[in-house]
N, C-alpha and C positions, 0 to 999 in steps of 0.2 A: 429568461434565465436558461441557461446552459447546462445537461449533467456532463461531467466528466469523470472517468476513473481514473482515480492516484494505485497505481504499480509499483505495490514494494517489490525492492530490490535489496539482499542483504539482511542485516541483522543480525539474528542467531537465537538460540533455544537459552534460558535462562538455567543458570549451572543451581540452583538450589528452588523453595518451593514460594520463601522468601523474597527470591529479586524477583520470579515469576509474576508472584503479586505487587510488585511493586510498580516492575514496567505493566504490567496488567491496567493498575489507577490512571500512569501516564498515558495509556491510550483511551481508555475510556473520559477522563476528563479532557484530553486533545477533542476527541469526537462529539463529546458531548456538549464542548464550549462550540459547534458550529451549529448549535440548535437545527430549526427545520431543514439546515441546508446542505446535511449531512442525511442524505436516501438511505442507504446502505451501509453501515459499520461493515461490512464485508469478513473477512476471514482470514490467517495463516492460511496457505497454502503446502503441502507437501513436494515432495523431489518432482518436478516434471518431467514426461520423454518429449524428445523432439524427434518430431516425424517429417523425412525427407521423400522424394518421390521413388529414394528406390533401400532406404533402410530406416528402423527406429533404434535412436538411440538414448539410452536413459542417464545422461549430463545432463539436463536441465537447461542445456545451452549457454552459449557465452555470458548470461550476466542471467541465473533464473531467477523465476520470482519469487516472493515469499508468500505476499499477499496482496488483498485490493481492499478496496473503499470507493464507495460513489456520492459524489456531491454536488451541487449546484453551485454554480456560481453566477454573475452577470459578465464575466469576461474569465480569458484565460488570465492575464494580470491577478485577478481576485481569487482563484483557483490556484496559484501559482502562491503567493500571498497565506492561505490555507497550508497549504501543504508543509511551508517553511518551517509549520510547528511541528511537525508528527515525530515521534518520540525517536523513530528507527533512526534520522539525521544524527541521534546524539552521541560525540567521539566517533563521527564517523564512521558506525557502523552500516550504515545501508543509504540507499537512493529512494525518490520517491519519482515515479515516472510519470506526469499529467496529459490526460489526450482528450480531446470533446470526445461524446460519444453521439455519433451523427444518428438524428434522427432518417427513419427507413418510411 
């Protein structure tokens, strides 16, 4: 088995305390329906800087991230597969970006 992390891309801050917890349920039962093979429930992420070799700048870059999650999978297929539920897809609010994470 394989871990990999899924890179939110997108989404947005929930406008009341209400949808908060609501999209809150839809990630927690997303993460939760991958039992053991979900490592790391991970985090939102804040605004990032991107650091070039001769300035930093605080855009986040062309597509930034929101957050991550790490899971396992037996293939990128079944990771890919995974991923296709996560709530940030819904109405096309965000992307989910899937990479192995190579063992060192």
């Amino acid at each position: 088995m394989t871990k990999f992390i899924f890179a939110y891309h997108g989404g947005g801050v929930p406008e009341t305390p209400e949808e908060g917890a609501i999209q809150m349920a839809k990630w927690q039962s997303w993460l939760g329906g991958m039992g053991q093979q979900c490592h790391e429930e991970g985090a939102p992420v804040g605004l990032s800087k991107t650091v070039t070799a001769s300035s930093v700048q605080d855009n986040g870059g062309a597509n930034p991230l929101s957050g991550y999650s790490i899971v396992e999978a037996a293939s990128v297929e079944e990771a890919l597969e995974m991923a296709k539920g996560c709530p940030i897809l819904e109405n096309g609010a965000g992307t989910v970006e899937v990479a192995p994470i190579m063992e060192m």
